[in-house]
N, C-alpha and C positions, 0 to 999 in steps of 0.2 A: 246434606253434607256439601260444604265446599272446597274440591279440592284443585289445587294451582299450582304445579312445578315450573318453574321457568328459567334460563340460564342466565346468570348474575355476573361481569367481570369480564376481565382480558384470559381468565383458564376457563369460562364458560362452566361454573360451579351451578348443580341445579339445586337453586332454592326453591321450597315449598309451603304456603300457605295450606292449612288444613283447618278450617272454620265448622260451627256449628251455626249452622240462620235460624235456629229456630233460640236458643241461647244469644247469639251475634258474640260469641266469642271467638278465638281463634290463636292457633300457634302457628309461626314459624321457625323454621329449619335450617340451619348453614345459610343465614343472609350473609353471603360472603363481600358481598357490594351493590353498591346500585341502592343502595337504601333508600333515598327519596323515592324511587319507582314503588319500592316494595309499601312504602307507610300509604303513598296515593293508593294502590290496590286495594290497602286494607281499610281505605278509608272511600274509597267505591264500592267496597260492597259492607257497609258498614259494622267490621266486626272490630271489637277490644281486643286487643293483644294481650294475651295470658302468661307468654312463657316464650322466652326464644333457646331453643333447640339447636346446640351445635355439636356435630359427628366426631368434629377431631380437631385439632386447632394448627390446621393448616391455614396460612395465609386466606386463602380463596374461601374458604368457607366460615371463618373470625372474622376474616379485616371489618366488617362494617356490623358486627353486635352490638358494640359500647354504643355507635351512634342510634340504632334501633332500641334499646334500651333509654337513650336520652330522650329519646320520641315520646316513646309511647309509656316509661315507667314499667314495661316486664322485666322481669329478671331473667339473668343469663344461664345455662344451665350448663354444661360441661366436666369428663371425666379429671378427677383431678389428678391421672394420671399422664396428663397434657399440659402441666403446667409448665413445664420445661420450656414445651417450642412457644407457649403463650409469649414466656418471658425473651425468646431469640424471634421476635416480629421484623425487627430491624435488618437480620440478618435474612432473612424470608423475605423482606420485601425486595432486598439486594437481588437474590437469587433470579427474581420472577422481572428485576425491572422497573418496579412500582414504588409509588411513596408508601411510607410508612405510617398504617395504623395506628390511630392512639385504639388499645385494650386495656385489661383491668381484669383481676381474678373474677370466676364466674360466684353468682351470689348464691349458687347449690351447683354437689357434683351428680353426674349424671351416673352412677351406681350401678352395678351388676344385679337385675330382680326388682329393679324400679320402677313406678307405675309415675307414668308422666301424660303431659296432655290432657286433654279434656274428657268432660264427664262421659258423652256419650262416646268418645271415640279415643277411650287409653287405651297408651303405649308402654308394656316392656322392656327395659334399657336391658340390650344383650352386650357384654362389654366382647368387643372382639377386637386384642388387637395384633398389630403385626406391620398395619400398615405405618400406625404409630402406638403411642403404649398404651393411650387414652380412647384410642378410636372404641366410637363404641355405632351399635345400629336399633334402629326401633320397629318393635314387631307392633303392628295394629293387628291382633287375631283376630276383631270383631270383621274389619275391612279386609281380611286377607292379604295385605301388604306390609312388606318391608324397607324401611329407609336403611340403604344400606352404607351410606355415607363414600367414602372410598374404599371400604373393603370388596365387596365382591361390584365387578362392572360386567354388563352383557358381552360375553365371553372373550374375558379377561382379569385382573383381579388388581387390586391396589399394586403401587410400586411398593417397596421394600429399603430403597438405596438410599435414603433420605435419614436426618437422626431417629433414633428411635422405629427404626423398621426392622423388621427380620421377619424373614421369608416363611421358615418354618412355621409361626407364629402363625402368620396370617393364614395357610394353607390349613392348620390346624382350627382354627377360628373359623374358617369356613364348613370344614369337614363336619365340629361339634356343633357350632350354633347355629349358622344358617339350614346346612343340608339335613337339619334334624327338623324343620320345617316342610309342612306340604307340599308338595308339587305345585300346587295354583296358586300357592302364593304369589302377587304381584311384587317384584323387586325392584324400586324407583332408586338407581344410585346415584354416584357424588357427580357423576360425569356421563352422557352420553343417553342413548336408549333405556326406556324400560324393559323389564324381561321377567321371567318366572322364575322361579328355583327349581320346576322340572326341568326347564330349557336347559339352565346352569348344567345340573347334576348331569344329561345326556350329552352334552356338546362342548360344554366350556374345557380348553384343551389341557389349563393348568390342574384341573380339577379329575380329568378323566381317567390319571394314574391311579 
């Protein structure tokens, strides 16, 4: 297995490559930018891009899909309950500072009970949102890890204040889908450190009510 989380952009979004060498295929996750880095990687360690995998369709984790799809021909995958802020990029890119993305609806949505990913290493689509209405996370039970996009971050959890955020939402989203997950699960979020979901469940302050 190959796997490569690294930070993408001016909000430092962590994208992730997740390959199979013995196949040489491979998906990636919220290429939020940096695209050219990202197709060289995948084309140093020789794998076909299957599928590109997006959490939520914030700026930093969209803006550079359509060009990754122009690359390499995978299709885009996202909840289409995110179609909203897909269509306000303009306004998102206002917010953050940044020129503005060309996107384009995804060519499948990313579904609550979905098996996505590769053969030896599928994923689960958990739609959990709050952060936005789309946000969704990918459980790999075989690997014991979670992409947790921006909903849950090592101890702290997505913002809420943004369209399409409500707090309730996300804390409830954590409570059912994530924390209904193992303790050793590995949790690789949208931003910052890795961490466990026992870590979470014991320490994380939002979480500890």
């Amino acid at each position: 297995m190959i796997l490569e989380t690294f930070p993408v952009g001016p909000l430092a979004c962590n994208c992730t490559i997740l390959g199979d060498e013995e196949a040489r295929e491979a998906i990636v996750i919220d290429p939020g930018d940096e695209v050219g880095r990202i197709q060289r990687r995948l084309t140093e360690l020789g794998l076909k891009l299957k599928q590109i995998l997006v959490t939520h369709a914030h700026i930093d984790h969209v803006g550079g899909a359509l060009r990754l799809k122009r690359l390499t021909g995978a299709p885009i995958l996202l909840n289409e309950n995110d179609l909203p802020l897909l269509k306000m990029m303009a306004a998102q890119a206002n917010w953050v500072g940044v020129p503005t993305p060309e996107t384009a609806p995804p060519d499948e949505t990313l579904a609550d009970g979905q098996l996505v990913g590769l053969d030896r290493y599928p994923a689960q689509v958990l739609h959990t949102p709050g952060h936005t209405q789309g946000s969704v996370c990918l459980h790999f039970a075989p690997l014991k890890m979670v992409i947790a996009g921006d909903t849950l971050f090592a101890g702290s959890i997505g913002r809420t204040d943004l369209p399409g955020g409500n707090y309730g939402q996300i804390i409830d989203s954590i409570q059912t889908r994530l924390l209904a997950l193992p303790d050793e699960t590995k949790v690789l979020p949208g931003h910052g450190p890795a961490t466990t979901i026992g870590a979470e469940r014991k320490s994380n302050p939002f979480l500890r009510a």
